[in-house]
C-alpha positions in Angstrom: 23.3 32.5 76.6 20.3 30.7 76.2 17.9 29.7 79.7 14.3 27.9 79.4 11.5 27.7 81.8 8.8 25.0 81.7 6.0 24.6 83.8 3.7 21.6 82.6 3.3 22.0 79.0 3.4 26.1 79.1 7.7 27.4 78.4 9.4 29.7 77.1 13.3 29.9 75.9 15.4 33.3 75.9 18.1 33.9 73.7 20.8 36.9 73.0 19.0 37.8 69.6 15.6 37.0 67.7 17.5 35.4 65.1 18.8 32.6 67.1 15.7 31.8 68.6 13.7 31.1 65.1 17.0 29.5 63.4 18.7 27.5 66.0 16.2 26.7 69.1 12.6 26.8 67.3 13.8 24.0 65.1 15.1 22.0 67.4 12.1 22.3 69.6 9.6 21.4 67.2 12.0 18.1 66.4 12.1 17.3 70.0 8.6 17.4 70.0 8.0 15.5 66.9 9.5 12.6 68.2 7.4 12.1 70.9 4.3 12.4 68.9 3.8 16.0 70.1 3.6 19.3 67.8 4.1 22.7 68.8 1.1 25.3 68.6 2.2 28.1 66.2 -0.8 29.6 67.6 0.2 30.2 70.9 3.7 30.7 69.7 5.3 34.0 70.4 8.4 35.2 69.6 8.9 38.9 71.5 11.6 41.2 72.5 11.4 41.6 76.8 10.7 45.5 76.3 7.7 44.5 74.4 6.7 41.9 76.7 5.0 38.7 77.1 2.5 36.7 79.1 3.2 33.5 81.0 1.0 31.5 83.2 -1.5 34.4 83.6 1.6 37.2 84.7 3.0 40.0 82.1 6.9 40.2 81.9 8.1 43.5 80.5 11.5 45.2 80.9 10.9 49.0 81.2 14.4 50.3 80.7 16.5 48.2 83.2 13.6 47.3 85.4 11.8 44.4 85.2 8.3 44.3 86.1 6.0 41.4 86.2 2.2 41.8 86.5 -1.4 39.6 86.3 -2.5 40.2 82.5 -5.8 41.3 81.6 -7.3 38.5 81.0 -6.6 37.2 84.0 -7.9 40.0 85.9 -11.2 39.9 83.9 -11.3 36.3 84.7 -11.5 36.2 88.0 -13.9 39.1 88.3 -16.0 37.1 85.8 -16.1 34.3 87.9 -16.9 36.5 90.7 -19.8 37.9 88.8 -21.1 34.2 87.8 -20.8 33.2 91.7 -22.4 36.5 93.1 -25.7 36.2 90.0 -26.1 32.4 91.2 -26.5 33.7 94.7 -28.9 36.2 94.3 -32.1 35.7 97.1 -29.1 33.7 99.0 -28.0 34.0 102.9 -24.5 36.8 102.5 -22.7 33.9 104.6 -23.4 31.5 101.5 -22.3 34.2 99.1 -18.7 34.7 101.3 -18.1 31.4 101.6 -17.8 30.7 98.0 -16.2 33.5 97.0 -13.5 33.2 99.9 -11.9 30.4 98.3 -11.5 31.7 94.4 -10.1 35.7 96.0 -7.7 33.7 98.3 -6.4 31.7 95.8 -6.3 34.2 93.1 -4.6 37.0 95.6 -1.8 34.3 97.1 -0.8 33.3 93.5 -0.5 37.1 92.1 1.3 38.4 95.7 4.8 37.7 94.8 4.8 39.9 91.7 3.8 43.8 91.5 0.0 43.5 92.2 -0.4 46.3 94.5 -2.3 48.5 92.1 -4.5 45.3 90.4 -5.5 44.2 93.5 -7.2 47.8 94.7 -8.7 47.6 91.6 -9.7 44.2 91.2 -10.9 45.1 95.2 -13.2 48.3 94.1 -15.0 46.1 91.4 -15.7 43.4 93.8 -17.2 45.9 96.3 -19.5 47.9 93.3 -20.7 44.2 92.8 -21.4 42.8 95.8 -23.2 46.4 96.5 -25.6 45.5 93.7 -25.8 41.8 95.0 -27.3 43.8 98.7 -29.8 46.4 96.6 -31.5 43.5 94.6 -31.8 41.4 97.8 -33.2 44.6 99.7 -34.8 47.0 96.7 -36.9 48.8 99.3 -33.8 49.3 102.2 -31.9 52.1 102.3 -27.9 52.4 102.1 -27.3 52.6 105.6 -29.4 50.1 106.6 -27.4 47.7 104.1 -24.3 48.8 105.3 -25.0 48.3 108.9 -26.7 45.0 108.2 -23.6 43.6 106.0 -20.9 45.9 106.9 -20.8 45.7 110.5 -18.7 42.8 111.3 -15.6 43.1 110.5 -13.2 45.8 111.9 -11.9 47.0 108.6 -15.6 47.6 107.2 -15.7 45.2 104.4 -18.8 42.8 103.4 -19.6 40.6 106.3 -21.9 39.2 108.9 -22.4 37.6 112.4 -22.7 33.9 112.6 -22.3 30.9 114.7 -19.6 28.7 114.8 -20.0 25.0 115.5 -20.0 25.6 119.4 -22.5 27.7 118.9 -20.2 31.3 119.7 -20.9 34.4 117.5 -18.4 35.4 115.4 -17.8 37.3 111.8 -17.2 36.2 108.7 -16.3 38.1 106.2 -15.5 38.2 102.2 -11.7 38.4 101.8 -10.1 41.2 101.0 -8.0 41.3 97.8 -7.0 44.8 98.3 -5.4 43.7 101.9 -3.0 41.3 100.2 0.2 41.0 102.0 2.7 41.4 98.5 5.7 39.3 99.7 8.8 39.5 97.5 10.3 36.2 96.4 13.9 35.9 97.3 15.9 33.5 95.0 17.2 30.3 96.7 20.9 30.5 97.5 22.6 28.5 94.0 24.5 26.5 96.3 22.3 25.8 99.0 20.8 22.0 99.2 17.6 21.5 101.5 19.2 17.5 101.9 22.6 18.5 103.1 22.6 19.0 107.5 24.4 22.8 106.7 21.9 24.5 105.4 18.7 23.2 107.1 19.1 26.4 109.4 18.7 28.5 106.1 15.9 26.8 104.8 14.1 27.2 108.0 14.5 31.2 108.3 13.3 31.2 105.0 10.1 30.0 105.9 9.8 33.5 108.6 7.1 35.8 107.6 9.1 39.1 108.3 12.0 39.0 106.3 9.6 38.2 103.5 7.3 41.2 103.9 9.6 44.3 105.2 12.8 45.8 103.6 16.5 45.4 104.7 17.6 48.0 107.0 14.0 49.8 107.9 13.1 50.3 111.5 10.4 48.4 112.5 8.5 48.2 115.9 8.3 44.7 117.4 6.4 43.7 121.0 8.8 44.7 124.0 7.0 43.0 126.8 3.5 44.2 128.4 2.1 47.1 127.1 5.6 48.4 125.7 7.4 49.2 122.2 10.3 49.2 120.9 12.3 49.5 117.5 15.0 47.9 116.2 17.1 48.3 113.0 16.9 44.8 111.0 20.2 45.6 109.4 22.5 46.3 112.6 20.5 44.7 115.2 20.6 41.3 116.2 17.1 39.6 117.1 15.3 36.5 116.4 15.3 34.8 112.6 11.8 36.4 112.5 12.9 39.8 112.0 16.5 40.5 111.7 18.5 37.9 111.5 16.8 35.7 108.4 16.5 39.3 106.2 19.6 40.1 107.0 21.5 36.5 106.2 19.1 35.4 103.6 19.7 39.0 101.4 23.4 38.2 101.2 23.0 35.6 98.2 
């Protein structure tokens, strides 16, 4: 059995045995793309058992045993901490709120694309090395400050202590902003989309919708959870005997069936 994966002009192909894949499919690619006036890099070309793995659009796909894992690779860990670098260097003698506010946008985008994969342990330590840096970034601005005066000076304003600072919003109200946190990265598991299911046909609009919930997402079938009672009350609930709203029971519970 033979499945391909294409996204722009990156794919790859998987086949039962190497042989097929360099006798049958590689020629026929390279024809397909001969006739459109395209040629296929030998360079980037890889041919790989899955226990040896492989990288594809910046994630590593190995099989360790029967488990598949999928990761960020290397290089795209010391990419975006060398972006990071470049970004925090260029604003050295800068406000901190200039400094967070352009390095918001590359850690969010970088976090949300890894999140769906197993990150949990590159994203503490892509997290640490951000904070070593950005504690360089403070000393240089303030050589002759000590360590607690930089921490309560840039550390102070958010609840969770990371890098950030008091400013003004446009009504003029105080408020913090601070650098995002890569280590705080909700990892959400993607569930596969029902084979059958059609987002055009009336029946399965209801599905498509619960799959848009945030809980079933994030939390385990069948784990007790706590949830907002009413006032100043809690309770728990079992997700997979329980019957609640399609933000915590019912959509894990329906959409897990597939």
């Amino acid at each position: 059995m033979r499945h391909a994966i294409r996204y722009a002009d990156d794919f790859l192909v998987t086949a039962a045995s190497k042989e097929i894949l360099e006798q049958k499919v590689k020629p026929v690619i390279v024809e397909f793309l001969r006739e459109r006036g395209l040629k296929l890099s030998e360079e980037k070309t890889l041919i790989t058992h899955i226990a040896q793995g492989f990288n594809f659009l910046g994630q590593r796909v190995r099989k360790y045993g029967n488990k598949l894992l999928i990761r960020p690779t290397r290089q795209s860990v010391r990419s975006v901490l060398e972006k990071a670098r470049h970004l925090i260097g260029k604003c050295r003698g800068l406000a901190a709120a200039v400094l967070i506010r352009k390095l918001n946008p590359l850690l969010r985008g970088w976090a949300n694309y890894h999140r769906h994969v197993v990150s949990k342990r590159v994203f503490d330590r892509v997290g640490y090395c951000l904070k070593a840096m950005i504690g360089r970034w403070a000393r240089r601005n303030h050589p002759n400050k000590s360590r607690g005066w930089i921490k309560r000076r840039y550390h102070c304003a958010d609840q969770h202590g990371a890098f950030s600072v008091w400013t003004q919003d446009r009504e003029g109200k105080k408020r913090g902003l601070s650098m995002y946190s890569v280590a705080r990265t909700v990892i959400e598991r993607h569930i596969k989309v029902r084979g059958e299911a059609n987002p055009y046909q009336p029946e399965n609009i209801e599905y498509f919708e619960k799959r848009r919930c945030f809980a079933w997402r994030t939390y385990p079938v069948g784990k007790t959870r706590a949830f907002a009672a009413g006032g100043d009350k809690m309770a728990t609930q079992d997700a997979a005997t329980t019957k609640s709203d399609c933000r915590i029971a019912s959509a894990e519970v329906d959409l897990r069936k597939a």
